[in-house]
Phi, psi and omega in degrees: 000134179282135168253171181216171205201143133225118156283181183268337195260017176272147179221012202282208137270184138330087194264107190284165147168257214246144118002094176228182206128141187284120162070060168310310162243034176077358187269355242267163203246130173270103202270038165273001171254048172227108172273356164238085176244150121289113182231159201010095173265148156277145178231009179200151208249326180292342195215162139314315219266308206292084190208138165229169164227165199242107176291225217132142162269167197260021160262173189239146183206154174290313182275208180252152173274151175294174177251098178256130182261106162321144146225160192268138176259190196154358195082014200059003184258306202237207173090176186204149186296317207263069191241185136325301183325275207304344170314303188300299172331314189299333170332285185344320194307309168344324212235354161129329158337148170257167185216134184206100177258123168275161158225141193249201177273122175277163170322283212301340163283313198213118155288171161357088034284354229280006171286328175301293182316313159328276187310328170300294169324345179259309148327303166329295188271334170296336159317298184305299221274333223294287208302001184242355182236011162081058171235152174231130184284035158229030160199067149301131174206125151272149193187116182205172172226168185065209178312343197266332191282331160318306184277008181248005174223021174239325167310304190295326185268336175304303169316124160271347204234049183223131191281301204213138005114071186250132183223125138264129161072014196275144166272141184272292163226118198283346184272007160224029158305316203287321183289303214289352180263345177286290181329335184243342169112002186245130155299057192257206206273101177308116203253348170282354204263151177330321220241018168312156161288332193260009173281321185323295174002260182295012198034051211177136149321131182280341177287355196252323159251076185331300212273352175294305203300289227277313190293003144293330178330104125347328174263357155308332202237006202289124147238184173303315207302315185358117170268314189336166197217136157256144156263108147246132148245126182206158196286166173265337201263355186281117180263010167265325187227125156274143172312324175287356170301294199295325197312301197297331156308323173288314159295308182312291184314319172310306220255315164311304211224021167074153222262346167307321158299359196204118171250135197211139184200069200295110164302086180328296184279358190293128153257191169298143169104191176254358193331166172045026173049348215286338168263003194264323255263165208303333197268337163286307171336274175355291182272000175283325185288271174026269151283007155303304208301321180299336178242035168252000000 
């Protein structure tokens, strides 16, 4: 089931797209053998939407756990902290992580900025808090996909404090989807035209306001200084997001903060989404703990 928004500051059609809402399609990971959650903390005063929960793993230990914050994907329209999405995250419990999924204002609520600004608010407060919830806020990694891998890689080049970075499938830069779909030979989901999620995003044809665009960009904000460390992955087969967002993103970082610094990864057989396990299945887990794991 589809949700569809026309807001007043919309001037578009109507916009159908992803489902959102706690367990929105019904897929949602059954967390009852997590004996220590938080569920729906506020983490902001402005919106209902500004809310996360906080997993625990299920030893007992003394120091505080590192963090990994899910964020969700959905198109910037839809999704849920409590989805489909959040499974593969949970695994981290497994490995000693604590797992902490937001939910932020999606489009049909709020435009542009105000998904970002989420996550930094959220960030925010698991700092402030780290001590009542035993996490340690020096050692933070986002992690999304889609649209959650977009705000997880714009939070991290934004960020001083953020270790490390996993994104799949995230769009980068939204104003060279369309050419990048000529280039690779795929007939995929067309992103310049008015009625786009990510002109909605912003409520404006994105071709029409360049430089307002470019300040979503992640490689917009790339210095030498960059400490963050990325996991990128994306399908060759994905016909929503072309492969060249991460790749070229993934040359940008390299040539900043050096390839030592950058895990880059085309899936062949991968589309958009987990269709096919190919990003959950235990060994790709494996090795996204793995490269958490060299820098903590």
């Amino acid at each position: 089931m589809k949700n569809s928004s026309k807001p007043l500051d919309w001037h578009g059609d109507e916009i159908f797209g992803p489902a959102s809402g706690n367990n929105p399609h019904n897929d949602a990971p059954n967390v009852d053998y997590v004996k220590n959650k938080f569920l729906n903390i506020p983490y902001g005063e402005i919106s209902n939407s500004q809310k996360l929960d906080i997993y625990m793993p299920n030893i007992k230990r003394f120091d505080k756990c590192p963090v990994i914050i899910n964020i969700h994907g959905g198109a910037f329209f839809g999704g849920d902290k409590y989805d489909g999405q959040l499974k593969p995250m949970l695994e981290a419990l497994n490995e000693g992580f604590a797992v902490v999924s937001i939910n932020y204002r999606l489009s049909p609520e709020e435009r542009w900025p105000a998904q970002i600004e989420d996550v930094m608010a959220s960030i925010d407060f698991i700092k402030k808090n780290s001590d009542f919830y035993r996490l340690d806020n020096e050692k933070i990694i986002l992690w999304g996909g889609s649209a959650g891998g977009h705000l997880s890689a714009l939070a991290g080049v934004l960020r001083t404090d953020i270790l490390a970075v996993i994104d799949w499938f995230g769009p980068i830069n939204f104003l060279t989807m369309d050419e990048q779909w000529k280039k690779i030979g795929i007939d995929g989901e067309k992103h310049n035209h008015l009625n786009s999620f990510e002109s909605f995003l912003m409520r404006a044809q994105i071709t029409r306001i360049p430089e307002i665009v470019k300040k979503t960009n992640p490689e917009t904000y790339i210095t030498k200084d960059l400490k963050t460390k990325f996991f990128i992955q994306h399908g060759l087969k994905d016909s929503i997001i072309p492969y060249l967002q991460s790749k070229n993103f993934s040359d940008e970082l390299s040539a900043y903060i050096g390839s030592e610094n950058v895990y880059y990864e085309e899936l062949p057989e991968a589309v958009h989404g987990d269709r096919g396990g190919f990003f959950s299945s235990k060994e790709n887990l494996e090795k996204i703990f793995n490269f958490i794991k060299k820098y903590l």
